[in-house]
N, C-alpha and C positions, 0 to 999 in steps of 0.2 A: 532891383539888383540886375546887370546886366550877365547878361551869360556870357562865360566865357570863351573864345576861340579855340579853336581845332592847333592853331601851331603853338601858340605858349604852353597848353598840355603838351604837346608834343619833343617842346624843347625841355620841359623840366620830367620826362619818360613815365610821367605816371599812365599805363598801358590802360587802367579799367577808366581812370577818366578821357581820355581818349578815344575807350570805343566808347564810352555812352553819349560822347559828342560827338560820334560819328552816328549812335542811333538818332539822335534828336533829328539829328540833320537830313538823314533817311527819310524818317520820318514826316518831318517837315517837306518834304518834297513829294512822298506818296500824298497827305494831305491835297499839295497845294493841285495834281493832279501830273501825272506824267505821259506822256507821248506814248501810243501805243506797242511800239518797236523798244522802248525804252523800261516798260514795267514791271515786264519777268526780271530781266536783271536785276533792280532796284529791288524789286524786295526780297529776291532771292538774297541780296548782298544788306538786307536790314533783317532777313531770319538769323543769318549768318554771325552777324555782329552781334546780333540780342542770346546763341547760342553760347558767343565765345564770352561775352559777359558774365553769364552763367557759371561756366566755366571757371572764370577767374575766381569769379564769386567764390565757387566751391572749394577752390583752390586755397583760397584766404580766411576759410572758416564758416563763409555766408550762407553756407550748400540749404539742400531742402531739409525743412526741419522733421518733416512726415518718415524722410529714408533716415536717419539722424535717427529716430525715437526707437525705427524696423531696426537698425545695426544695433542700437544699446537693449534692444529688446532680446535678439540674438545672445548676444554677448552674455546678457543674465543666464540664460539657458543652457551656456556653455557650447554654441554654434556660432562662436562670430564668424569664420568664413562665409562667403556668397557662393561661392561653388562644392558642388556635392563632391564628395570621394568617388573614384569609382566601384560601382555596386559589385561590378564581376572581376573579380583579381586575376582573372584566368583569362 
């Protein structure tokens, strides 16, 4: 199966296939080995991409299942908030 390109994703705006052919591609190029002046950038901009993946992820229901299991665990207990009240009202 060939892999897809970067611009037909891009023409039909599907955003999370996009960035993860933008990780591959990253990727693909920290592999293959990059120029010393060049390799902070590059994987600065491949953390980057693999965070807002995530992101999206989360965004779309994919999130982590581990905090997923912590909020419904919450929830039972009748604390779904993540942030305390404050303790001193004064």
């Amino acid at each position: 199966m060939a892999r897809r390109k970067l611009a037909p994703a891009t023409k039909d705006g599907d955003r999370l296939e996009m960035l993860q052919l933008l990780a591959g591609m990253l990727a693909k190029r920290l592999d293959q080995g990059v120029d010393d002046k060049s390799l902070a950038s590059v994987a600065k901009q491949y953390r980057d991409t693999l965070r807002e993946i995530e992101e999206l992820k989360g965004a779309n229901g994919g999130g982590d299942q581990e905090i997923d299991e912590l909020m419904q665990a919450r929830a039972a207990k009748g604390r779904p908030g993540a942030v305390r009240e404050r303790r001193n009202s004064g």
